[in-house]
C-alpha positions, 0 to 999 in steps of 0.5 A: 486526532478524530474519528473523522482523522483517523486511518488505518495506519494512524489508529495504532497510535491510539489506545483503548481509551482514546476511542471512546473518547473519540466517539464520544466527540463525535456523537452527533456527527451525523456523518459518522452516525451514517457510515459507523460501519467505515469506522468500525472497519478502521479500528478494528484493523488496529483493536479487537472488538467484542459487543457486549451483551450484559447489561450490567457494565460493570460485570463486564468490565471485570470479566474482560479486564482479565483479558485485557480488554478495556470496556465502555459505551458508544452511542450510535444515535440519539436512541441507541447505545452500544456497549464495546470491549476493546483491545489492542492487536497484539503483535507477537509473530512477523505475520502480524507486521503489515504496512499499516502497523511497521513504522509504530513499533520501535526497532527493540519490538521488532527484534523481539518478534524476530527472535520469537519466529526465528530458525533459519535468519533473515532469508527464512522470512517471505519475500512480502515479510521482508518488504514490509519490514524494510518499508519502516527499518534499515536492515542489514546482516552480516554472517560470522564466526562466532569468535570474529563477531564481536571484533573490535571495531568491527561492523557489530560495534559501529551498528550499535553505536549507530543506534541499531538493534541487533539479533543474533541467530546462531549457525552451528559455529557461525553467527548471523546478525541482524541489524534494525534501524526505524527509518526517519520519516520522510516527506514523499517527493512531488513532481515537479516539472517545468512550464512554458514560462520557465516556472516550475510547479505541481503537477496537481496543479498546473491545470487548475491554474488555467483560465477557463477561455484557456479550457475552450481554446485546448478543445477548440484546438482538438476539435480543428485537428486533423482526424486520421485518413481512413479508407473503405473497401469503395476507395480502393482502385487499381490506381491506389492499391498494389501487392507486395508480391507478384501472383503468376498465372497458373499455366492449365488456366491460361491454355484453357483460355487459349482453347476457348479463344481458338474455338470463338 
């Protein structure tokens, strides 16, 4: 993994050390160099970053390590270094969980950050927490008295054997268990569809594969089509235009026109 390569999901499965290691790589890149602050975006999403302003690094790195961070150098460009302390994000409450990070922690740290915001289960949590939960892990619960919970062969018993981490979140008498499973991975689904050949393809790709006298001829086509009928108010004549109702004389303007007539 690169600078170049990492994302704001792949950079949770990196350490402290690997991003200096990584920016040491990477330093006479100079498209790196010319868009550090698109880097600095990436890990920060994942590391909080400290600049450190003392000169003497190693005062520093001890004056961090008490706080878990890890300290070290990148260089920018050819005359300027910068002096880092980083440290990884913790997660430690369910608003910490974001799409980005769900899938890079086990289903056992999951519980536990569970357990530590816990009071009223599953349905306590947001809509938008539990979406991105479900994103990365089969969830699944169940709510039981206390006595029936651990029922032999019961639904407890085969989650367990499945694999699942469980959370049990006490009601009164009653129990509620949560189950958490990672999720396999699973490569996203490509459309498919299928051409006048019979033949089936992407359809990314079905254009590019297009010979460009066939471009021409798509265009050629849209051009000879026949454009829409439209008419202006200069069309319009007693021989094309009617009413969907009839209009009925008002009867003091026909005696009116009846006197003039008489008087003429």
């Amino acid at each position: 993994m690169t600078l170049k390569t990492l994302t704001k999901s792949t950079v949770w499965d990196v350490q402290e050390n690997d991003i200096f290691r990584m920016w040491d790589s990477a330093d006479k890149d100079s498209d790196i160099r010319e868009n550090i602050r698109r880097y600095k975006d990436i890990i920060r999403s994942a590391f909080m970053i400290e600049e450190v302003k003392e000169e003497d690094i190693e005062t520093a790195k001890k004056r961090y390590a008490k706080q878990g961070y890890k300290v070290g150098q990148i260089k920018v460009d050819e005359s300027t270094k910068l002096t880092w302390a980083i440290k990884k994000r913790p997660i430690m409450r369910v608003t910490d969980l974001t799409y980005e990070n769900i899938r890079h922690i086990s289903a056992a740290k999951l519980v536990e950050v569970l357990d530590r915001n816990f009071g009223g289960g599953w349905d306590s949590l947001s809509q938008s927490i539990q979406d991105i939960i479900e994103s990365g892990f089969d969830i699944s619960t169940t709510t039981l008295p206390k006595d029936r919970l651990h029922k032999p062969g019961g639904m407890y018993e085969k989650k367990i054997a499945d694999g699942y981490e469980v959370l049990e979140v006490a009601k009164g008498t009653w129990v509620e268990a949560i189950f958490a499973k990672l999720k396999p991975e699973s490569e996203k689904p490509r459309l498919k569809f299928q051409t006048s050949r019979g033949e089936f393809g992407d359809e990314e790709s079905e254009d590019d594969d297009l010979p460009e006298d066939d471009y021409k001829n798509h265009d050629e086509e849209d051009e000879e089509m026949e454009e829409p009928t439209t008419f202006d108010d200069e069309d319009i004549n007693e021989d094309n235009y009617r009413t969907t109702f009839d209009i009925e004389a008002d009867p003091d303007e026909e005696a009116d026109e009846l006197a003039e007539y008489v008087d003429e």
